[in-house]
N, C-alpha and C positions, 0 to 999 in steps of 0.2 A: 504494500500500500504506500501512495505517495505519502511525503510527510505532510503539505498542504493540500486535500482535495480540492480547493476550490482554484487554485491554482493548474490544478489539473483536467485539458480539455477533456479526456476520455474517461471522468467520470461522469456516473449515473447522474439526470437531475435529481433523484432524492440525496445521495450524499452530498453532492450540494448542498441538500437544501438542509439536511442535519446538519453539517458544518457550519453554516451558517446560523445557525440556531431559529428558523422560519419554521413555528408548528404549525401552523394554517397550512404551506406547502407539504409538510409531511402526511398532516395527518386527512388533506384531501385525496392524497395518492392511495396506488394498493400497497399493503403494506410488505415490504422485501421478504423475499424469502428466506426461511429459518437461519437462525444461527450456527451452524456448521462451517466448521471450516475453510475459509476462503471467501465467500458468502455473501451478497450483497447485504445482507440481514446483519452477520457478524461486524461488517465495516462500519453499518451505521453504529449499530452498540458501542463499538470501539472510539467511533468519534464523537457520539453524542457524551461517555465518559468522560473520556480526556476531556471535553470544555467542561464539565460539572468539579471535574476534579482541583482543578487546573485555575477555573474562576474566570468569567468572560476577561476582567480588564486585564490581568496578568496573562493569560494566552494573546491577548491584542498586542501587548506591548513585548511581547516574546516574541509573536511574527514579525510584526512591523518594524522592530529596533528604537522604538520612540517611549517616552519615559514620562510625558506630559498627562496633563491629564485630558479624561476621555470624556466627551459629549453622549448623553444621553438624553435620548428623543420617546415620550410614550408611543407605541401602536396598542389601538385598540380594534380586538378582533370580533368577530360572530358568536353571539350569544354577551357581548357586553365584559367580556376579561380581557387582560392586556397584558403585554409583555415593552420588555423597552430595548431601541434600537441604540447599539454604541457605534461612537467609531473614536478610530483614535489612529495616527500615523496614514491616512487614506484606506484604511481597511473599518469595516462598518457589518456587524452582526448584530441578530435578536437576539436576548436572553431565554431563550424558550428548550434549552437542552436540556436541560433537568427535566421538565414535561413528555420532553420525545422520547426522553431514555426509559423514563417511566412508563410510556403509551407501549415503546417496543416493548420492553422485558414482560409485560402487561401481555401484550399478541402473543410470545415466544413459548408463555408460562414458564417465566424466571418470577417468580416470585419473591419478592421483598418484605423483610418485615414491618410491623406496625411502625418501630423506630424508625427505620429508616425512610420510609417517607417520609414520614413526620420529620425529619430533621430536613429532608429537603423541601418540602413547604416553606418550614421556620426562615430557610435560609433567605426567603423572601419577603420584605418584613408588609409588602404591599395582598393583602388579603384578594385582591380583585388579579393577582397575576396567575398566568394561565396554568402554573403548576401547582396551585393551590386548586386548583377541578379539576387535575388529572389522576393528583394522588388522593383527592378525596373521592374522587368516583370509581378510580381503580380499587380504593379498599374496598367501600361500598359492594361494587359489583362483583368482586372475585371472590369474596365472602359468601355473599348469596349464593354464587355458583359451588359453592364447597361450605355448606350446613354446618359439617363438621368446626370448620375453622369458624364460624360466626360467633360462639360465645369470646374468644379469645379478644376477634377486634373489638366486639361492643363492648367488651369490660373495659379492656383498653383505654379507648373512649369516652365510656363512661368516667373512667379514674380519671379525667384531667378537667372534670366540672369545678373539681375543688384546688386545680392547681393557681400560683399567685402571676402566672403569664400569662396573659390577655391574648396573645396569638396561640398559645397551648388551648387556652378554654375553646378559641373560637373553632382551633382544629377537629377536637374532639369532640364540639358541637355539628358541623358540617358532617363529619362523617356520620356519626348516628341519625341525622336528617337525610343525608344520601340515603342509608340502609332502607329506612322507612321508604322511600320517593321511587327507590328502583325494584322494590319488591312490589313481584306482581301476582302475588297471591291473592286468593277473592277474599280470604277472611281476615285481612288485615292485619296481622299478629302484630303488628311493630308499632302500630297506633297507641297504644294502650300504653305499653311498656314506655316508650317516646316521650307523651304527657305526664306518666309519672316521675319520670328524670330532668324535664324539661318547665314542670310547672314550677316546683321550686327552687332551680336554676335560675329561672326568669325571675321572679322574685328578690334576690340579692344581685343578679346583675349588674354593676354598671358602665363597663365598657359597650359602647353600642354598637360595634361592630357584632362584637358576640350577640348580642339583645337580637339583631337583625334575625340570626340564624334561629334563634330558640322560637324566635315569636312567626318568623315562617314556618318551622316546625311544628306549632302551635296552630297555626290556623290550617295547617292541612292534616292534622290527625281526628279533626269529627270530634272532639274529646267535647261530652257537654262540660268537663271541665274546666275547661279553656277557655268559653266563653265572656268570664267576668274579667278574668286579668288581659285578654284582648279589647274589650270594652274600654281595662283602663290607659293601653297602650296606646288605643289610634290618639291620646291627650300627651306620648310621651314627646319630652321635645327634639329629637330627633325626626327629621322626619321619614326617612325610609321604613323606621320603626311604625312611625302611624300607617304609612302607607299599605306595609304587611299586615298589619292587626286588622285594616278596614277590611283588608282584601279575604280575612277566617270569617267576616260575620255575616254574610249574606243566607246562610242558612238561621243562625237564631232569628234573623231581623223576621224572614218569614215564617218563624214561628211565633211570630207575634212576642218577641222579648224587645218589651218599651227603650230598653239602657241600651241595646244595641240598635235600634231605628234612631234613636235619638244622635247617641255617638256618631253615626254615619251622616249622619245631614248635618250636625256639626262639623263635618269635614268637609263636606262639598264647599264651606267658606275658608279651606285652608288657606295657611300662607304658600304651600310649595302649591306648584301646579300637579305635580303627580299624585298626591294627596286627593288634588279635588277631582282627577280621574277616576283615580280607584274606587271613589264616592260614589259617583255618578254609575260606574262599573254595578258597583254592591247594590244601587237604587234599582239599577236598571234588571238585576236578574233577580227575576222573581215568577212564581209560577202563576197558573190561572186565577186568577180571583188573590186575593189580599184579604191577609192575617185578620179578624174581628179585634181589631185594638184600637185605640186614640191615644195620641200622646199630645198633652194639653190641651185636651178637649178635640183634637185635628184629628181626623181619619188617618190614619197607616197610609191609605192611598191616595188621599189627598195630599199629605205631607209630602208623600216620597216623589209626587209629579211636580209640584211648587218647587222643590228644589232642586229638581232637574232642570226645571223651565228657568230658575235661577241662575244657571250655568249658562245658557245660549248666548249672553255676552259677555262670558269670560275673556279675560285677555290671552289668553290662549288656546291657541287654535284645536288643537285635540281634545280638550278638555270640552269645549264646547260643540265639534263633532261627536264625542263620545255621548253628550246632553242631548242633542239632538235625533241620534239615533236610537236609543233608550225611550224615550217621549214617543215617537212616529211607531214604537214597536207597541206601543199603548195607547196608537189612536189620538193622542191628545194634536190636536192645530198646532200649536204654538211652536211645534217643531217644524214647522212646513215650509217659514222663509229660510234659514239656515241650509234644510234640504234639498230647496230649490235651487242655491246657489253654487253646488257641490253635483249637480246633474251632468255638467260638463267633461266631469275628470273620468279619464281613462284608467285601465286596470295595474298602468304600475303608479298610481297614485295611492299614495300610505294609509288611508282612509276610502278606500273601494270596497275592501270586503268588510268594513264596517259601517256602511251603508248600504251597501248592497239589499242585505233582509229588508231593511227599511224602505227603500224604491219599492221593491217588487211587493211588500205589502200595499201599498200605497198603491199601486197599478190595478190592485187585484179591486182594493175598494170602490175606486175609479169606477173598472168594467163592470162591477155589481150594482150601479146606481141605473 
């Protein structure tokens, strides 16, 4: 093997693209074939190591011969995680090896322990960087797929609720939220167990990084005991935090629980704008007919159209598509100029399939007149 592939015309564009630390190019390709000797599979492993070992700025400044310091640019990939682009001496790499190595050994079934991901997460103190979802979803999934090993990581995991590292807790949070997210068994087993580790977690919290995860955890386990300490979140001040707690409650609200219809229409006047989405979201989905409840003397379904119809002149633009087409799925007028104005856009416009239902309701009422 050359000592630079990328220097090298007659390698593969994936080792390229491992060398260069690009997971978005790795992990859209098929993935090399096995680690055996000689191997396209084995080179990648070999080169995605050597930068993890090695450290992107101290391999930069090993090739290049330059001693200065290095420029770092974020890219942000698909699905909203990022990695960061260096250069330094005219040579320029993503930090994303640590991800690829872990994605291969992951295809290969090299198997890594709990630690050892874990220390290569840590190694990134950025929560939203792409090796933070690969080794959390790698544990996640290869556990599922081998029963046997699942007590091991979820205790694991579970052990670092009580630890004094805010990137530890958030680790070992994520992955017991993977476990739960990627099990696709009908009878949920991981719901249950999740909220009992996760209710009183949330509770003394207070890093919000971590908060984020327990309380998405939280709103996708169905725990009716979840419901109140989400209620008290969509108020906490964080806002992605509220945003996650509004987005658990759209099941109690149509069961007619007043503290969580109330909470939610208190948020469609948030200050963040994703806040008064996810509102207008939890307003808008609701099944036939609405809950027998008032809250402050207001009908359930009088409230929840008011403060949708509330939303149609927000100053932002989604926020008020999202109002609009929520309102037009409920018949209500007041969604109809907004609607009207949005008839134009074609299907790669980022609000077509969220309009969409709404047109075609709207057509049908039309031709039935």
């Amino acid at each position: 093997m050359t000592e630079e592939p990328w220097d090298d015309p007659a390698q593969s564009p994936l080792l390229l693209a491992v060398d260069r630390g690009d997971y978005e190019l790795v992990t859209d390709g098929p993935t090399p074939p096995g680690p055996g000797a000689g191997t396209e599979g084995q080179r990648a492993l070999e080169i995605a190591r050597r930068w993890c070992e090695a450290g992107v700025e101290a391999e930069l400044r090993r090739r290049s011969g330059t001693a200065g310091p290095a420029e770092h640019t974020v890219v942000r990939h698909d699905g909203g995680w990022l990695s960061h682009e260096v250069s330094l001496g005219g040579l320029t790499v993503r930090t994303g090896h640590a991800a690829i190595l872990t994605r291969l050994e992951s295809a290969y079934g090299l198997a890594q322990s709990f630690d050892v991901l874990k220390r290569r997460a840590l190694a990134e103190p950025d929560v939203d960087h792409v090796v933070w979802f690969e080794t959390t979803s790698v544990l996640s999934q290869r556990q599922l797929r081998t029963p046997a090993n699942l007590d091991t990581a979820w205790n694991a995991a579970a052990a670092l609720a009580v630890s004094p590292d805010p990137l530890e807790r958030y680790f070992g949070a994520d992955v017991l939220h993977c476990v739960d997210l990627f099990d696709e068994s009908e009878d949920f087993p991981f719901d249950t167990p999740l909220a009992d580790l996760f209710l009183p977690w949330a509770e003394r919290e207070e890093d919000p990084r971590v908060l984020r995860v327990l309380t998405d955890g939280l709103a996708s386990s169905m725990d009716p005991r979840a419901v109140a300490p989400l209620t008290a979140l969509t108020r906490h001040p964080d806002g992605r935090v509220r945003e996650l707690a509004v987005q658990g409650l759209p099941f109690p609200m149509n069961s007619g629980n007043k503290e969580a219809v109330t909470a939610v229409v208190e948020r469609a006047r948030d200050d963040v704008p994703a806040v008064r989405r996810a509102a207008c979201t939890a307003l808008g989905a609701v099944p036939v007919g609405y809950p027998d409840v008032t809250v402050a003397h207001i009908p359930y379904g009088t409230l929840r159209l008011d403060a949708l119809a509330g939303c149609l002149s927000d100053d932002e633009e989604d926020v008020r598509v999202t109002a609009a087409g929520w309102l037009a799925m409920s018949d209500d007028p007041r969604a109809d100029e907004v609607l009207c104005s949005y008839e134009g856009i074609g299907e790669d416009s980022p609000y077509y399939g969220e309009l969409y239902s709404a047109w075609r309701r709207r057509e049908r009422q039309v031709a039935a007149r």
